[in-house]
Every structure is written in C-alpha cells, then in structure tokens.
RODO-2510 file (C-alpha; in nm, 4 decimals, decimal comma):
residues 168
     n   res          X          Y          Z
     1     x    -3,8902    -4,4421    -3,9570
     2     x    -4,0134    -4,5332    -4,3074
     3     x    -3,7731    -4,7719    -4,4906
     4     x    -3,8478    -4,6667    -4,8216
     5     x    -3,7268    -4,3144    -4,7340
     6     x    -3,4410    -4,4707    -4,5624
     7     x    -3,1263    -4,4928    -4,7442
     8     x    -2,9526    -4,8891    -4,7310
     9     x    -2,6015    -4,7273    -4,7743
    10     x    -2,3961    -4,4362    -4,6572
    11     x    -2,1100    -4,2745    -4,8523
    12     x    -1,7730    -4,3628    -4,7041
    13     x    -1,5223    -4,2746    -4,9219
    14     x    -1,5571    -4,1104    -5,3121
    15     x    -1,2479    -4,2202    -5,5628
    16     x    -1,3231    -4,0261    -5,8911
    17     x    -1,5012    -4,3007    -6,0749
    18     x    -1,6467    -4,4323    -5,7439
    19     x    -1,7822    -4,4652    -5,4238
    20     x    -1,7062    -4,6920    -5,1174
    21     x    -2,0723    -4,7177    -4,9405
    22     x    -2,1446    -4,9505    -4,5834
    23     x    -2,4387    -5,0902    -4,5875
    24     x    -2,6704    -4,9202    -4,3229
    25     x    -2,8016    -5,2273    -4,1450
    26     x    -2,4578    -5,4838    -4,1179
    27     x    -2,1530    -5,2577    -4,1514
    28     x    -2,0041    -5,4115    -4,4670
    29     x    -1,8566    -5,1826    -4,7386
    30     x    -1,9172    -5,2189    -5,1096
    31     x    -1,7904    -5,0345    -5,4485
    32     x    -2,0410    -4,8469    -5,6434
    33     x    -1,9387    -4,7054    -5,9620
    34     x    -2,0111    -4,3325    -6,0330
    35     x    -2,0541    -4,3606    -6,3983
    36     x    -2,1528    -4,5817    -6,7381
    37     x    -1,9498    -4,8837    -6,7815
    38     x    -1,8993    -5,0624    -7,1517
    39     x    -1,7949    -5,4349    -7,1619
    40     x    -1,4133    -5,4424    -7,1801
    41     x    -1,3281    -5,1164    -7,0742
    42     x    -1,1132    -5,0436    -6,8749
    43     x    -1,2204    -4,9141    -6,5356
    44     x    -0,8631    -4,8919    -6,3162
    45     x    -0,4808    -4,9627    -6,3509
    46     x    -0,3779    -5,1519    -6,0425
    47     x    -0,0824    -5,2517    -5,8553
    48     x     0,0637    -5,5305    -5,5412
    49     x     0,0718    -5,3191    -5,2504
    50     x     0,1991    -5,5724    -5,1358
    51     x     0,3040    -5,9145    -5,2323
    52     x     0,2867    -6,1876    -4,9590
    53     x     0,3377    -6,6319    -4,9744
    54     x     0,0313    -6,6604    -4,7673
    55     x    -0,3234    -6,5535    -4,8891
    56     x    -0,5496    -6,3607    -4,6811
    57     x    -0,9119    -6,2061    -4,7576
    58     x    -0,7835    -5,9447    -4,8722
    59     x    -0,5250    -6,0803    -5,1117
    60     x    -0,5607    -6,1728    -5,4696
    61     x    -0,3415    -6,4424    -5,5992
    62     x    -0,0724    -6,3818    -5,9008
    63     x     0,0356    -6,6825    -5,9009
    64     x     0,1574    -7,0441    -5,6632
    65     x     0,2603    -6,8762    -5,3438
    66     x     0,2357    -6,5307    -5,4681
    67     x    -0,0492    -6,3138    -5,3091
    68     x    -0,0955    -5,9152    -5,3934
    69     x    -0,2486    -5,6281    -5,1749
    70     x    -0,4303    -5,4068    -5,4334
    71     x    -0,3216    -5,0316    -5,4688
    72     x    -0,5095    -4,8554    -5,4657
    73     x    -0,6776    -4,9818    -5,1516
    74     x    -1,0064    -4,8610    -5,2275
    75     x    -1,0264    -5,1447    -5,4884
    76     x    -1,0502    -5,4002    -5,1872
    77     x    -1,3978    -5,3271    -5,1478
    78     x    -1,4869    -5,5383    -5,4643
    79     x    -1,7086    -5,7839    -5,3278
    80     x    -1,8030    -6,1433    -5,4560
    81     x    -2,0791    -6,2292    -5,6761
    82     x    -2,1501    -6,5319    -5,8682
    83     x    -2,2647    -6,3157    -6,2011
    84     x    -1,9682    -6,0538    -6,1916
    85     x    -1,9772    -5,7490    -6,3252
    86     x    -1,5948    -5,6655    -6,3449
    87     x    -1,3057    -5,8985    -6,3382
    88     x    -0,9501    -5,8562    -6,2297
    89     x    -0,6842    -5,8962    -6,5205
    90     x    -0,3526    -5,9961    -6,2903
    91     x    -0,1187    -6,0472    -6,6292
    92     x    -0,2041    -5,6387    -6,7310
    93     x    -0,2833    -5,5286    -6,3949
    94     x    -0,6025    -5,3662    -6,4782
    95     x    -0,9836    -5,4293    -6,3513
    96     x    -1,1927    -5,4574    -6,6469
    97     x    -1,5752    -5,4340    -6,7233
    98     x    -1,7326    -5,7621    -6,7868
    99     x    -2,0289    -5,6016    -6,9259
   100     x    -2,2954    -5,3228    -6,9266
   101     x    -2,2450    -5,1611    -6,5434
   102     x    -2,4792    -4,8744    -6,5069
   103     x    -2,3677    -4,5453    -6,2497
   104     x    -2,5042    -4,6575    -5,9219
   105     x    -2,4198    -5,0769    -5,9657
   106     x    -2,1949    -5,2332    -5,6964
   107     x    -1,8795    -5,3419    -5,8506
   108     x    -1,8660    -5,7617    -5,7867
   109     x    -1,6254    -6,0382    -5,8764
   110     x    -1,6119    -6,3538    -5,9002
   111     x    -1,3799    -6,4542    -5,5935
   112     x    -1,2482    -6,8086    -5,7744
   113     x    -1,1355    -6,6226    -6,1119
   114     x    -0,8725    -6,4989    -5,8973
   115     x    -0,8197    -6,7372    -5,6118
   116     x    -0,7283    -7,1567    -5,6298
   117     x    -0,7866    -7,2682    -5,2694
   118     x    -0,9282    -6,9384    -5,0637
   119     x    -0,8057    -6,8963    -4,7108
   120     x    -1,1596    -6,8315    -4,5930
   121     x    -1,4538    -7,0224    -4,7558
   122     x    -1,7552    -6,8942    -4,7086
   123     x    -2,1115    -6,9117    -4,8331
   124     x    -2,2559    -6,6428    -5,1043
   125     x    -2,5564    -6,5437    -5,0556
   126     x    -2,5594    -6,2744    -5,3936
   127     x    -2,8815    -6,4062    -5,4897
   128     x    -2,8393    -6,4454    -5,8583
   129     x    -2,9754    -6,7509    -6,0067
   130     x    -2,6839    -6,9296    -6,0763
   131     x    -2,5214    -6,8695    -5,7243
   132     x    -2,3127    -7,1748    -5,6634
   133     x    -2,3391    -7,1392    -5,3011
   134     x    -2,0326    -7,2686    -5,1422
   135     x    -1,7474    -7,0432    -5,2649
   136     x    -1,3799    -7,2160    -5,1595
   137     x    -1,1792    -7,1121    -5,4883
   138     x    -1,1471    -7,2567    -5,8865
   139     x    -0,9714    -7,5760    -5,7407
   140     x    -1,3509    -7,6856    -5,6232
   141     x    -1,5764    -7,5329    -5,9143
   142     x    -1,7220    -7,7998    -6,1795
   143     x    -1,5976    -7,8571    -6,5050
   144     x    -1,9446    -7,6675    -6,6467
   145     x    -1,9181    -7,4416    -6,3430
   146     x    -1,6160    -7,2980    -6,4440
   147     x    -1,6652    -7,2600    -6,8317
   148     x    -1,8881    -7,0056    -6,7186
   149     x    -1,6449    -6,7493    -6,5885
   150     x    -1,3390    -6,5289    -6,6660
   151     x    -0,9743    -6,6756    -6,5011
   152     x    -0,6534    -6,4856    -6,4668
   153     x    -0,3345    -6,6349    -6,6523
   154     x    -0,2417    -6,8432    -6,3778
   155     x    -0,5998    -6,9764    -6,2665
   156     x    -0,6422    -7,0836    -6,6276
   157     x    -0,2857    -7,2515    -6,6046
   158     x    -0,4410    -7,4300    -6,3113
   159     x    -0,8026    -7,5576    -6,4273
   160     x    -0,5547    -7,7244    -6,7665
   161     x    -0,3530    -7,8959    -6,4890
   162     x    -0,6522    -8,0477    -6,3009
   163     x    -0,8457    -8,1255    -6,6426
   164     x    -0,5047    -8,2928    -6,7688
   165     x    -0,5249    -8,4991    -6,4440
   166     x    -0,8594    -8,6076    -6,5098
   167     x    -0,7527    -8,7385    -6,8726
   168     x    -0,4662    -8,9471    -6,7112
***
C-alpha cells in the first residue's frame, strides 16, 4: 500500500472543538483541534474528576500531594511536547492557547509546567529543537530551561523555593 495515500491517524472520538486520533502504526492517541486557535484564548473549562495524594500518568498536580483527573476525560489525550502549544491553567481551571494553533495541530503540553517530580519519567522524543530530552518534572529542569516555559500557581511557588535554596 502507498504511504502517502495512507492516513497516520484514525478518528477515535470527535468533542466539538476536537478530535481524539491513534496513531495508525503504535496505538497511541493524540488531541487534534478542529478549528483556529489565537494565543490566550481560551480553548476548554476543566474540572478534578478526581482528586488523588498519589500522582499517576494521568494526573495533573494542583498542588503538594494533591493530584486531579481531568473532566472532561477527553482532555487526557494532551500529549507532551517540549514547544507546547496549549498550557493548563490549574488556579482558573481552564486550558489555554499558548499561541497560533491551526485546525488540524495536535494539542501538546509541556508535562513539567504541571508536574514537580513525575511518577513516570520518560524520554521525549517530540523532535523540536529545543527538546530537553529527559522529561522527570520542573524539580529537574535548569534555571534557563525553565524561564522558557509557562508554570501553574503552585509549580511557580516551587521553582521560588528551589531558587531561594540556591541563594542560601
């Protein structure tokens, strides 16, 4: 079969503004928005589904021992990527556009804006050129590393503890 005719993602599930799509060839599911994007706008209200002491993949953390399930679910296929394109606000509860997104752009994150020490390391492989490789959570990102990104409230509240430490 000819590749170029071949599609590298199958509709799984469509949410209004967008799409959950699994990648043809490994099985992993991905976000695609269905429509324009404007930096700062706001994409989706969301809420804990949950709220759990112990992080898991799927978790995003509100704050020291304090771990949310996103509602809605579909919003758990946001995957990592070390030049984000959306970032999730956990003081308003909303995900937000970091910048342009056009219709048809997965919907990435940057895991460590959300996350101090993740549960489950693992290595990115997004491509971009400023992919820092190893991604374990903010606690382990650079001083110039993380001046790069957007934190939640209580990330922020923990990169001024651990530059205060340094000072001492």
């Amino acid at each position: 079969m000819d590749s170029a005719s071949t599609p590298a993602w199958r509709p799984v599930s469509h949410h209004g503004f967008a799409e959950v799509r699994q990648q043809i060839t490994n099985g992993q599911n991905a976000l695609f928005t269905l429509r324009n994007w404007q930096p700062g706008e706001l994409i989706a209200d969301f809420s804990a589904g949950s709220i759990s002491s112990e992080p898991t993949y799927l978790t995003v953390q509100v704050g020291e021992g304090m771990h949310i399930t996103l509602q809605p679910e579909f919003l758990q296929y946001i995957n990592h990527s070390c030049e984000p394109n959306v970032f999730f606000d956990t003081t308003l509860m909303q995900l937000v556009a970091l910048k342009e997104i056009a219709a048809g752009t997965e919907l990435a994150f940057f895991y460590p804006s959300s996350e101090w020490e993740m549960t489950q390391s693992f290595r990115c492989y997004c491509g971009k050129p400023g992919c820092l490789g190893e991604i374990r959570g903010a606690a382990y990102l650079s001083r110039e590393a993380a001046a790069s990104y957007r934190f939640t409230g209580f990330i922020q509240s923990c990169l001024a503890k651990k530059a205060d430490k340094k000072v001492a």
